[in-house]
C-alpha positions, 0 to 999 in steps of 0.5 A: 586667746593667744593660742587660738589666734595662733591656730588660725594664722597658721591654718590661713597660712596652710590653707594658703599653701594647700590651694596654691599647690592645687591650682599649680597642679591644675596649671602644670596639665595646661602647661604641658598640654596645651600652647595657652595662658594659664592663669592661677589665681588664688585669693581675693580677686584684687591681687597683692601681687601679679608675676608672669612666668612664660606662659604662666600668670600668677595672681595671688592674695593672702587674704583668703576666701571661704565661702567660694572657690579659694582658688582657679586655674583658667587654661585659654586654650582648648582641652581635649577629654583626657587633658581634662580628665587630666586637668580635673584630677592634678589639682586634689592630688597636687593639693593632697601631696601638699597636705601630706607633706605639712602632716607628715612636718608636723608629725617630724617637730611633734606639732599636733596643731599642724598635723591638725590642720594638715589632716584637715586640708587633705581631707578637703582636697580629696572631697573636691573629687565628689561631684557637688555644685554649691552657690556656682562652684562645680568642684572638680568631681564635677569636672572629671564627670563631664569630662569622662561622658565627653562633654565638652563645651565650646568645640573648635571647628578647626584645632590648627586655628585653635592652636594658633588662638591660643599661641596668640592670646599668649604673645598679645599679653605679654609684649616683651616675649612677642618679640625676637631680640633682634626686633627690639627696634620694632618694639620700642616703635610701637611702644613709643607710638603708642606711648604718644597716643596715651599722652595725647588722650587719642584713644583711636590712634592707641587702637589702631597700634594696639592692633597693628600689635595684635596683628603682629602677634597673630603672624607670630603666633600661626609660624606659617610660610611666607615664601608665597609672598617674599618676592613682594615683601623684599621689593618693598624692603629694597625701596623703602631702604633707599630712604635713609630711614631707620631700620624699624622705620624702613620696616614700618614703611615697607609693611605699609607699602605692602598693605596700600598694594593690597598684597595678599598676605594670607598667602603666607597664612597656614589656614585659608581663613586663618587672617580673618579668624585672627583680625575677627578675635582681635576686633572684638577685644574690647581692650583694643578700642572701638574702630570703624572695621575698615580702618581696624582691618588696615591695622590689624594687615598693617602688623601682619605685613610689619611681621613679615618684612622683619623676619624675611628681609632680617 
């Protein structure tokens, strides 16, 4: 009995190691391929334990699942066909070199429980290159062959546009790298700001920060030129100075100035419609609460305009 418990909890834990390594081989194309969030789960969907790496999310449980995919790698950027061809095959090679790796310990110590165990999940790995679609699971066989026939779902009109999407999906998750350290100060502003709104229960001030975040993010994320509007952006910064307020303050006055005086921001945008693109994808985020657009917008503007008076006027 004891033996046979012992065989499982070592072929959970090997499973384990080999679907991770899968999933990372996954990643390490969306990575290297694209400007995303690529996110790794592994497990159960109610993770143990979240750990962020740059661009690189893991969501991991030791409880296992069998009757499902036993892992993913969720890439939100767009792939082009040979990144997916790329993509659909890293995960069983990554997995394969795992197993192969576990054999050939197991075949160092003489453990042939190990060696078992190993042999088996290679074999896995290299069967997940079979196209077979089971209870909604698409294997990456599946995916090899959709993407060698060029089907690609979802196509972006625009890949300067996509590209910025998916720069910008990665500094709205993650607050401290959207942030240069010399704008701390402007972090800890809208941090407190909406710190303020959760205590207070005012779900419509938090929306209105979390898109002036949003906001910020999308002006960092196109790395356009500003230089169109920086004669505007300094005035504002020189009037706003003379009031003796904070420098995170003096910034947050001046971008107001900017927004209240219709200053046409998008001259400093790399795509004509790039701000509306961006305000468009940030408003339909749900997690940035429900606004009328009007007011969603000035939000959303508001963060563009605070982006660009901190990196033009310093």
């Amino acid at each position: 009995m004891t033996s046979t418990v012992a065989f499982f909890a070592l072929n959970a834990v090997v499973w384990w190691i080999v679907v991770l390594a899968h999933e990372l081989g996954h990643a390490a194309v969306g990575l290297t391929r694209t400007e995303g969030l690529v996110i790794v789960r592994v497990g159960r969907h109610s993770p143990m334990w979240r750990r962020r790496f740059g661009r690189l999310k893991l969501e991991l449980s030791p409880v296992p699942i069998f009757f499902r995919s036993a892992g993913e790698a969720v890439v939100h950027a767009r792939l082009g066909r040979t990144t997916r061809v790329m993509f659909a095959v890293a995960g069983p090679v990554a997995g394969c070199v795992a197993a192969a790796l576990l054999l050939q310990l197991g075949s160092h110590l003489q453990f042939r429980p190990l060696q078992v165990i190993g042999l088996v999940a290679m074999v896995f790995d290299l069967a997940n290159l079979v196209p077979f679609r089971f209870r909604g699971f698409r294997s990456d066989g599946v995916l090899l062959v959709e993407a060698l026939r060029g089907e690609a779902p979802g196509v972006a009109e625009d890949d300067r546009l996509e590209a910025i999407a998916s720069r910008w999906f990665v500094l709205a998750t993650d607050v401290p790298g959207a942030f240069a350290a010399r704008d701390r100060d402007i972090r800890a502003h809208l941090s407190a700001k909406m710190c303020s709104a959760r205590a207070d229960r005012n779900s419509e001030a938090m929306a209105v920060h979390q898109l002036a975040f949003a906001g910020w993010c999308w002006r960092e994320a196109e790395q356009g030129d500003t230089t169109p509007i920086r004669g505007s952006v300094l005035d504002a910064r020189h009037r706003a100075t003379g009031k003796g307020l904070s420098r995170a303050n003096t910034i947050a006055a001046a971008a107001g100035e900017l927004v209240r005086e219709g200053t046409d921001l998008a001259a400093g945008s790399p795509a004509a419609d790039s701000l509306e693109q961006g305000f468009r994808l940030a408003h339909a985020n749900g997690r940035y609460g429900e606004l009328p657009e009007t007011r969603a917008r000035v939000a959303f503007c508001f963060g563009v305009a605070l982006h660009d008076v901190a990196t033009t006027a310093g």
